[in-house]
C-alpha positions as CSV (number, residue, x, y, z in Angstrom):
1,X,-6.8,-3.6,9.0
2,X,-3.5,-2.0,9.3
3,X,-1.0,-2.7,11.8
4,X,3.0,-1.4,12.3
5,X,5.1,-2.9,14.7
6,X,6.7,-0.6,17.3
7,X,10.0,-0.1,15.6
8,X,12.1,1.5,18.1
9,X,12.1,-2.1,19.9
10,X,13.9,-3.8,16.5
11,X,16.3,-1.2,16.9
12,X,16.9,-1.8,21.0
13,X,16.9,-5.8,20.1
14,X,19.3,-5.7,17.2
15,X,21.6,-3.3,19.3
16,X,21.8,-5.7,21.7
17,X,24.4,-7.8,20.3
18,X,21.5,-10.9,20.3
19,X,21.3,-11.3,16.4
20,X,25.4,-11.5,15.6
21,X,26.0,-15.2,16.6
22,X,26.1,-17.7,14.4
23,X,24.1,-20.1,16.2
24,X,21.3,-17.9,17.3
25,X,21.1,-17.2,13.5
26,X,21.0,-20.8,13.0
27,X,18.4,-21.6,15.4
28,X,16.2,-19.2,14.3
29,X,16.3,-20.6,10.8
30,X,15.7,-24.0,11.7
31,X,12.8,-22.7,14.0
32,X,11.3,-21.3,10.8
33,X,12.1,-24.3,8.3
34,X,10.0,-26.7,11.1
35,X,7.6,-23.6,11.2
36,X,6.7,-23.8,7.6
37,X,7.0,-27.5,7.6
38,X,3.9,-27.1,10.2
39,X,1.7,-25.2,8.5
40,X,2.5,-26.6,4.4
41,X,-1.2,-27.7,4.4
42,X,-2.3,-24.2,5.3
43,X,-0.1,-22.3,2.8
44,X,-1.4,-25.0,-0.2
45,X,-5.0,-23.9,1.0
46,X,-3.8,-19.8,1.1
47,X,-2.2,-19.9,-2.3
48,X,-5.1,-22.1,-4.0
49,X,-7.7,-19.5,-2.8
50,X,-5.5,-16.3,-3.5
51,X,-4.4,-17.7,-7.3
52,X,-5.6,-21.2,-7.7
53,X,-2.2,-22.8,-7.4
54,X,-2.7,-26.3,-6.8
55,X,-0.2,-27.6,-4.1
56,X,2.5,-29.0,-7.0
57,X,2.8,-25.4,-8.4
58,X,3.3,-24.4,-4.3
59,X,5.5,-26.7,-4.1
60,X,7.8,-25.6,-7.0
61,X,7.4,-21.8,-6.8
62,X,6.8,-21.1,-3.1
63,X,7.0,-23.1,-0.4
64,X,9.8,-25.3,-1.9
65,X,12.0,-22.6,-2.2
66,X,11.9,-21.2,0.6
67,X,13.0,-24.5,2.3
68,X,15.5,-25.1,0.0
69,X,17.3,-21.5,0.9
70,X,16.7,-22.4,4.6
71,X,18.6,-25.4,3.5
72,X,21.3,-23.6,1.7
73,X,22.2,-21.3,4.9
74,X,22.0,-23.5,7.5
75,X,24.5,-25.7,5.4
76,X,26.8,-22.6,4.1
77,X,26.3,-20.2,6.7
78,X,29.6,-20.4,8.6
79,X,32.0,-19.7,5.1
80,X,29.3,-17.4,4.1
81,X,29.9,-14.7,7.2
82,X,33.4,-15.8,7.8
83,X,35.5,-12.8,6.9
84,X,37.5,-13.0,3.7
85,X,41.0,-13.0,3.6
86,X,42.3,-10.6,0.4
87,X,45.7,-9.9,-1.2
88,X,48.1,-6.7,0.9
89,X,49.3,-4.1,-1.0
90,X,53.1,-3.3,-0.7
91,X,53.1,-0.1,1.1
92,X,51.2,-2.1,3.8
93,X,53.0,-5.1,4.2
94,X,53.5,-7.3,6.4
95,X,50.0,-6.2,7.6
96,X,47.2,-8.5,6.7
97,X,44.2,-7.7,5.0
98,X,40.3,-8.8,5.2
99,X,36.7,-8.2,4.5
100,X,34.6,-8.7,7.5
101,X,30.6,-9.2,6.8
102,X,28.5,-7.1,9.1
103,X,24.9,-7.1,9.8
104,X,23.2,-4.3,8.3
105,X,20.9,-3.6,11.4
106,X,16.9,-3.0,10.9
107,X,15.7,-4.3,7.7
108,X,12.4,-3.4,5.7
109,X,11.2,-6.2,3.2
110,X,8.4,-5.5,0.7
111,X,6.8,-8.4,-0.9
112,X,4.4,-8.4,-4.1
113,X,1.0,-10.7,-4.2
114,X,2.2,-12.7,-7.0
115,X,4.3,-15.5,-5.5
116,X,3.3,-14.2,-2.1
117,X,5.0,-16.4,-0.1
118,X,8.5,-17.1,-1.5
119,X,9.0,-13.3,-2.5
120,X,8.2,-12.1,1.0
121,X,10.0,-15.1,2.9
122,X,13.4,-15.9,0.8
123,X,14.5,-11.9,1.1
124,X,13.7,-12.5,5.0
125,X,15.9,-15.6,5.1
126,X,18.6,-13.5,3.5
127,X,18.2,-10.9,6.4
128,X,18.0,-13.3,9.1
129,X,20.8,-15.3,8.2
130,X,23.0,-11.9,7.7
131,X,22.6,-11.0,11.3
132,X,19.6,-8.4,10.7
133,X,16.3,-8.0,12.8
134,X,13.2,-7.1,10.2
135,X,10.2,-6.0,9.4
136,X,8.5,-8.1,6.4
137,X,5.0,-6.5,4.8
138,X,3.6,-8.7,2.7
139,X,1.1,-7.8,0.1
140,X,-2.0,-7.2,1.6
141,X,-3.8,-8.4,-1.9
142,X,-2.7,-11.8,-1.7
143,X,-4.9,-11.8,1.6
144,X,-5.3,-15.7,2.2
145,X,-1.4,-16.2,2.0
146,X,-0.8,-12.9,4.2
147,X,-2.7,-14.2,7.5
148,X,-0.9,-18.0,7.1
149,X,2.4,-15.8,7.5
150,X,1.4,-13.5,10.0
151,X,0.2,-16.6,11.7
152,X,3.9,-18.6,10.7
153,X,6.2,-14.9,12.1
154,X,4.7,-14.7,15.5
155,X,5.0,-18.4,16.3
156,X,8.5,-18.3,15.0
157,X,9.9,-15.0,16.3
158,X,9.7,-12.8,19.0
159,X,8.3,-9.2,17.6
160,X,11.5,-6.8,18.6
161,X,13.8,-9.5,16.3
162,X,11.2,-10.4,13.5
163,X,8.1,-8.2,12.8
164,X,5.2,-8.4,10.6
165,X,3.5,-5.1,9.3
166,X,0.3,-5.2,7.4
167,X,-2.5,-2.9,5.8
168,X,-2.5,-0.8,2.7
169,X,1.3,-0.2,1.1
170,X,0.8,2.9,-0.3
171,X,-0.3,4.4,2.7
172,X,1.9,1.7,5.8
173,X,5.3,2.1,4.0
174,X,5.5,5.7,3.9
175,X,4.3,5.9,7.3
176,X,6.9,3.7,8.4
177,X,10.0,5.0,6.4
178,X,9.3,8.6,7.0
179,X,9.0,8.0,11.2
180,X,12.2,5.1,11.4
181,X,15.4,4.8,9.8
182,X,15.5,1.9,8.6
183,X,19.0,0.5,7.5
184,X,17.9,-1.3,4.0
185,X,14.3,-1.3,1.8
186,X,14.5,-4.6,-0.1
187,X,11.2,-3.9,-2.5
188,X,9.7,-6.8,-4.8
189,X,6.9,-5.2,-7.0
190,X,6.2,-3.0,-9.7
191,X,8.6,-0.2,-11.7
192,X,6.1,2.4,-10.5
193,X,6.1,1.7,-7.4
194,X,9.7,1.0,-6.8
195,X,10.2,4.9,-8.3
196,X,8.3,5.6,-5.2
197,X,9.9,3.6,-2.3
198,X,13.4,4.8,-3.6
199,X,12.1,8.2,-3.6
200,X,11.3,7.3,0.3
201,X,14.3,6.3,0.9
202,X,16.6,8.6,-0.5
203,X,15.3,11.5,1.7
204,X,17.1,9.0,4.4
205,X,19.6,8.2,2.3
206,X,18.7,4.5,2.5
207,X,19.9,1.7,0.6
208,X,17.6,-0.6,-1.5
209,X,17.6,-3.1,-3.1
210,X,14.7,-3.3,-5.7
211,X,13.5,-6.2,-7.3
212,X,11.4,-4.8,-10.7
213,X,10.0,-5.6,-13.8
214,X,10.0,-4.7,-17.2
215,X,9.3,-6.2,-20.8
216,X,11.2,-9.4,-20.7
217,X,11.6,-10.8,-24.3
218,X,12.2,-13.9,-25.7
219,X,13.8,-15.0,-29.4
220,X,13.1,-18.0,-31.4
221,X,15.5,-18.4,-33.9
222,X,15.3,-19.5,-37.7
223,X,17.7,-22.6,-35.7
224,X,15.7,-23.3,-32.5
225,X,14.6,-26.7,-31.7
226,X,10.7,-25.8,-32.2
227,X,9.0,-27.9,-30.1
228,X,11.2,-27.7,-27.2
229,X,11.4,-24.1,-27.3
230,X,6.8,-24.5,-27.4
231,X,7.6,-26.6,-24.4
232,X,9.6,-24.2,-22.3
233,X,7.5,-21.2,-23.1
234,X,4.6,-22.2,-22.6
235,X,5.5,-23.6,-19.0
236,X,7.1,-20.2,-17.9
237,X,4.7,-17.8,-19.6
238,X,1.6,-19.7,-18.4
239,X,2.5,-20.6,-15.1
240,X,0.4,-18.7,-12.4
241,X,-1.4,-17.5,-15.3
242,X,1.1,-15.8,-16.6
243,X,1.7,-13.3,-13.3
244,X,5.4,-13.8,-13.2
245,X,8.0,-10.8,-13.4
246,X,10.6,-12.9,-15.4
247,X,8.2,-14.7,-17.6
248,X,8.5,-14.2,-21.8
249,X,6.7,-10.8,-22.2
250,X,6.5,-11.0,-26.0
251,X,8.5,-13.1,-28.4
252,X,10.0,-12.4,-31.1
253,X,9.7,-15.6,-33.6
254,X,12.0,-15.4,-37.0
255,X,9.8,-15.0,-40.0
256,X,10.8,-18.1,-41.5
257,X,9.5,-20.3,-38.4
258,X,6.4,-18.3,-37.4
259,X,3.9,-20.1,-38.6
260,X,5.1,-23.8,-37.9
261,X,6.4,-22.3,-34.5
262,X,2.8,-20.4,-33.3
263,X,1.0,-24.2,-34.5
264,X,3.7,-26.0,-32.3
265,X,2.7,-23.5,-29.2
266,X,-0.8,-24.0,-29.9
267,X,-0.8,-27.8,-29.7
268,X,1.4,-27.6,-26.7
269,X,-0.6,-25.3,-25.2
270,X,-4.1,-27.5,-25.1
271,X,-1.5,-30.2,-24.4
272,X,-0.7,-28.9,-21.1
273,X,-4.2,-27.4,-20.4
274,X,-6.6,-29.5,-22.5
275,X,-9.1,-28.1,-24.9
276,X,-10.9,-25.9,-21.8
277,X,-8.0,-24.5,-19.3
278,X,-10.5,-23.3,-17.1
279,X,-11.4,-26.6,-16.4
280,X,-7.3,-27.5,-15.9
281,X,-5.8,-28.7,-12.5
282,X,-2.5,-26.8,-13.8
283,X,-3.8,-23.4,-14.5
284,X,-4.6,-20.9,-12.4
285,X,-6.5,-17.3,-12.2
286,X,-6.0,-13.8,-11.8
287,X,-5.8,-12.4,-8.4
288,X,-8.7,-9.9,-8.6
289,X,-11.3,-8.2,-10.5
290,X,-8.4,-5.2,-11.2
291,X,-6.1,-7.4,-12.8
292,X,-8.7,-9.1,-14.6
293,X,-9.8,-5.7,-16.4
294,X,-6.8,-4.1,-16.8
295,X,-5.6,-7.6,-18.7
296,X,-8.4,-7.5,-21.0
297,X,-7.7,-3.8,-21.5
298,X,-5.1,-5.3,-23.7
299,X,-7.1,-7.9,-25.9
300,X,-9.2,-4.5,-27.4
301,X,-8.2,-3.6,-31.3
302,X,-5.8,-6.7,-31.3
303,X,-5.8,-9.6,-33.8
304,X,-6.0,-13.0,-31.7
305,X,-3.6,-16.1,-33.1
306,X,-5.3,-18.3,-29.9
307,X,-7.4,-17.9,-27.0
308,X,-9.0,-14.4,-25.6
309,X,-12.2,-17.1,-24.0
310,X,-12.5,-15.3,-20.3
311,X,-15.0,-15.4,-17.0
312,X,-14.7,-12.5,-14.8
313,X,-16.4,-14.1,-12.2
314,X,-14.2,-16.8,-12.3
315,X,-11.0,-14.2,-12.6
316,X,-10.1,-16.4,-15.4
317,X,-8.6,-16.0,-19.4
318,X,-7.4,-18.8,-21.1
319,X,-3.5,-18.9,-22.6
320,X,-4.1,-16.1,-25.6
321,X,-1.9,-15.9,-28.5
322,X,-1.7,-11.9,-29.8
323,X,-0.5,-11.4,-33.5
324,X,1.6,-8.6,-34.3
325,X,0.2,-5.7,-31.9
326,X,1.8,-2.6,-32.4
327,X,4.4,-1.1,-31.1
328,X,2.2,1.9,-29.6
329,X,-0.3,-0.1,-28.3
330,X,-0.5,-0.3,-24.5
331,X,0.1,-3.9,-24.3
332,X,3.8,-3.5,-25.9
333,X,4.5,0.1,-23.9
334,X,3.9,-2.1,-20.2
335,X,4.1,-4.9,-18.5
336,X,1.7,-7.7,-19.2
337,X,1.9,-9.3,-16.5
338,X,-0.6,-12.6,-17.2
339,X,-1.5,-14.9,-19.2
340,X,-1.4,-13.1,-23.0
341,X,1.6,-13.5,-25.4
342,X,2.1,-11.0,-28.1
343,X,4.4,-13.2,-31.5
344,X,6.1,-11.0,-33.4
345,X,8.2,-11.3,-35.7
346,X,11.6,-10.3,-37.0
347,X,13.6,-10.8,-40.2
348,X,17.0,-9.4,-39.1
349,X,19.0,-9.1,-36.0
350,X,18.8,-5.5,-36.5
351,X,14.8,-5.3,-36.5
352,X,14.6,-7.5,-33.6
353,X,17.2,-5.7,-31.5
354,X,15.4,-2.3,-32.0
355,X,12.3,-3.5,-30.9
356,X,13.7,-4.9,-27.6
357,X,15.6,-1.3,-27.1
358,X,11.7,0.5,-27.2
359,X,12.0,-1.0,-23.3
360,X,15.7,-1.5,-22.8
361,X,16.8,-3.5,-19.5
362,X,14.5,-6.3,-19.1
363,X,15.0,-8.4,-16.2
364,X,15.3,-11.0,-18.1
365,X,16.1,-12.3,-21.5
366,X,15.5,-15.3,-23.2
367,X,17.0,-16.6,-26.8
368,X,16.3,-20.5,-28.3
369,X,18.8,-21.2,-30.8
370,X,20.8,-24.5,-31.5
371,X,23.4,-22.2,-32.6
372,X,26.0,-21.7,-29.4
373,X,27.3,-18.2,-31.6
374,X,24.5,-16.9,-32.5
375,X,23.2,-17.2,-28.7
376,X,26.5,-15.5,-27.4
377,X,26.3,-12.6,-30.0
378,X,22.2,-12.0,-28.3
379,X,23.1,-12.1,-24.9
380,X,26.0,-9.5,-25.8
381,X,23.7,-7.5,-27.8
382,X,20.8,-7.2,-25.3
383,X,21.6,-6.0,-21.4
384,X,19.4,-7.5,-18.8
385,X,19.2,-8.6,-15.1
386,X,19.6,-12.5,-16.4
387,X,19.6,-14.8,-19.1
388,X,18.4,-17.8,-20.3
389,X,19.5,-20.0,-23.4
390,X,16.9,-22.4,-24.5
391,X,15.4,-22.5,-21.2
392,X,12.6,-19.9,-19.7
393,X,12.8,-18.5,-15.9
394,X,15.0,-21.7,-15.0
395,X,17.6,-19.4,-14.2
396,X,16.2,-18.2,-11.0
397,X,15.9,-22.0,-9.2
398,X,19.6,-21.9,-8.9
399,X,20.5,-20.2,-5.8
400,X,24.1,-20.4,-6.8
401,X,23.2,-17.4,-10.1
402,X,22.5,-13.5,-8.6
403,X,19.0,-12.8,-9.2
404,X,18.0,-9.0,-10.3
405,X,17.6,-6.3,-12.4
406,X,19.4,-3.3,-14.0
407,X,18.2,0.0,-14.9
408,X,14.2,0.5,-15.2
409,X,13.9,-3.5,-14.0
410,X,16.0,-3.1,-10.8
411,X,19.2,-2.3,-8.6
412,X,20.6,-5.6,-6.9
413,X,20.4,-8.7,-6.5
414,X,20.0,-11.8,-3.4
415,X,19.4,-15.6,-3.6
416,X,22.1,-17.5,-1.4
417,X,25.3,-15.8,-1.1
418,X,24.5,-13.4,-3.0
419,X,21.5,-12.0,-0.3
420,X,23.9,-12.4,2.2
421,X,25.8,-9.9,0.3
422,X,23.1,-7.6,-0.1
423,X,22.0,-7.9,3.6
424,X,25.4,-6.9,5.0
425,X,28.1,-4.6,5.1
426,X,31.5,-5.9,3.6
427,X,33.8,-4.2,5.9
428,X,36.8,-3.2,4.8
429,X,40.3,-3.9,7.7
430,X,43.5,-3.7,7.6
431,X,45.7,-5.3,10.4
432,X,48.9,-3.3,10.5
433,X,52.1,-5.0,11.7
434,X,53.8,-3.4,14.9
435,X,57.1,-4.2,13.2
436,X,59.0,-3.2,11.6
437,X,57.9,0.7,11.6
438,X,59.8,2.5,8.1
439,X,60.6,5.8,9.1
440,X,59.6,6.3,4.8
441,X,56.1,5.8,5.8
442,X,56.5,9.7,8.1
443,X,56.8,12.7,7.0
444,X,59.2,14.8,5.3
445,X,58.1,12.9,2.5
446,X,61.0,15.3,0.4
447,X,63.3,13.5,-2.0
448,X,61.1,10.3,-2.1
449,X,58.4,10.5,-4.7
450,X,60.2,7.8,-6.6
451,X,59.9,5.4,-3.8
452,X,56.6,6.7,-3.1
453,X,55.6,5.8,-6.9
454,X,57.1,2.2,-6.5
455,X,55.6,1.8,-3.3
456,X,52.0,2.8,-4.2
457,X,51.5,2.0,-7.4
């Protein structure tokens, strides 16, 4: 059932003035942190039924997070929106100069069904702490987790400052964007669908900030520790059954570690999940029957190193090994996007670097190599919206890095000061001293470029 808040009243609220104190922006985190604390029993049930995520995994990926940003603001918040003294060029001295941080006004958050909760609720603590009133619309596929926030927004916030909008996104979104003005989209989701929602908002000329995918790979060097680098994949690629935008899409293993590197991943992999994953505490499933086909749309006319065992009913497939696919073949032309991890491999730099360019601008990018230079020389070789050295999606726990993409995986970026950022207006002011007042600064300006060229330049 679909439902849109009446969006005029955001706009009446925010113009109020109510949103640009500190402290009401402090209470109203703190109301949500004790919010969320409430109902941590409900959102372990939500996210176990939506993906199977037992309440550790919640912990660590969702709910956790979201607490910990809470956290982060509440602690930060005064520095964060104080305004920012800066240097004052000559011609305008002895003014003073400084950047003053402005709410943007109404905000639109789009949230994907993957990590449902911490991808629609850490944007929104972003938004809330920059002064802004919102509309949040989670996915409506994710359905358990959407009705425990629904049910966590309207005991937390009245629905002119914080609204929740639900029902079909291809058809609520546009129906919203092309009837308000909204004064930022911040869109979690797919590449496709972020074409569409920036297509939507540039006929408003709207700001976005779009949080995308993409073909994220992942080297293993001739000099990578092995078994730690089986270790760290494996956890990141794996995790939520592999339904993570920033997880290894595909590695690229050197030739000369292949085979002693795919037998490492293997014996990690039943380490972690025993010899029958379904059966696992740790692993989860696919979020519906859609997924599930389109996923084993992939395993067709594919050599299989490990894995490919599946249960539709169950919306389950085990941690699957693909050999060499390709490059045409649809599983290396788009995202994967679960729990199947094509090895390739690469002899040269050169090779390696040209089948990363086939989908340039991953969101991420990942290189194991005990070998500080060579790890330098790939992260200058390959552009993306982060990196990792010997580590797998570890970048985006640390609030203090930006998170986002570039290019085809994203424009942007939040997580703590960095969401502030992208959730306000850095305003540009000049205080202008009263004295003394140069009569060189008034016209006729004849006789005086060189003293223009010193003062200016």
């Amino acid at each position: 059932m679909s439902y849109i808040p009446n969006l005029e009243s955001l706009r009446h609220f925010f113009n109020s003035g109510a949103t640009q104190e500190l402290s009401f922006r402090k209470e109203q985190l703190k109301r949500l942190r004790e919010t969320i604390i409430k109902y941590e029993e409900e959102l372990n049930d939500a996210l176990y039924s939506d993906l199977k995520k037992s309440k550790e995994e919640v912990w660590i990926t969702e709910t956790g997070l979201v607490l910990s940003e809470i956290s982060y603001f509440l602690k930060n918040l005064e520095d964060l929106a104080a305004p920012q003294k800066t240097a004052t060029n000559l011609l305008n001295l002895p003014g003073k100069s400084y950047i003053m941080y402005e709410p943007l006004g109404v905000v639109l958050i789009i949230a994907p069904w993957n990590y449902p909760f911490q991808l629609s609720l850490i944007p929104l603590v972003g938004a809330i702490a920059a002064g802004n009133c919102a509309v949040l619309k989670p996915s409506e596929v994710a359905v358990a987790t959407e009705a425990v926030i629904q049910k966590i927004l309207a005991e937390t916030f009245a629905p002119q400052y914080i609204s929740f909008a639900s029902g079909d996104g291809a058809r609520v979104v546009p129906e919203m964007v092309q009837h308000f003005r909204f004064d930022h989209i911040f869109y979690t989701g797919s590449t496709a669908v972020g074409k569409a929602v920036y297509k939507l908002a540039a006929e408003q000329l709207v700001p976005v900030t779009l949080e995308l995918g993409g073909k994220s790979p992942c080297i293993v060097s001739a000099k990578a520790n092995l078994k730690l680098a089986a270790k760290r994949i494996a956890m990141a690629k794996f995790s939520n059954a592999g339904q993570m935008c920033i997880t290894p899409d595909y590695l690229l293993v050197h030739q000369s570690v292949k085979e002693a590197f795919v037998e490492t991943l293997k014996q990690t992999i039943t380490q972690f999940y025993g010899d029958h994953p379904v059966e696992s505490y740790d692993y989860g499933r696919i979020i519906n029957k859609k997924q599930f086909n389109r996923l084993m749309g992939y395993l067709q006319n594919n050599t299989l190193l490990a894995g490919g065992t599946h249960n539709e009913e169950l919306l389950y497939i085990s941690p699957t090994l693909i050999d060499a696919p390709k490059m045409d073949a649809p599983i290396m032309l788009e995202e994967i996007f679960g729990p199947l991890l094509p090895v390739l491999t690469y002899n040269d730099d050169a090779f390696a670097l040209d089948v990363i360019n086939h989908n340039p601008n991953p969101l991420a990018f990942y290189v194991f190599t005990d070998d500080s230079k060579e790890a330098d020389r790939w992260l200058r070789k390959v552009p993306s919206g982060g990196a990792c050295i010997n580590a797998v999606a570890m970048h985006y726990l640390n609030k203090n890095l930006p998170f986002g993409g570039r290019g085809n995986s994203g424009i942007g970026r939040y997580h703590g000061r960095f969401s502030m950022e992208t959730f306000s207006h850095a305003k540009a002011v000049l205080k202008a001293a009263t004295w003394p007042d140069l009569p060189v600064a008034y016209p006729s300006f004849k006789g005086r470029l060189g003293l223009l060229k010193k003062l200016i330049g």
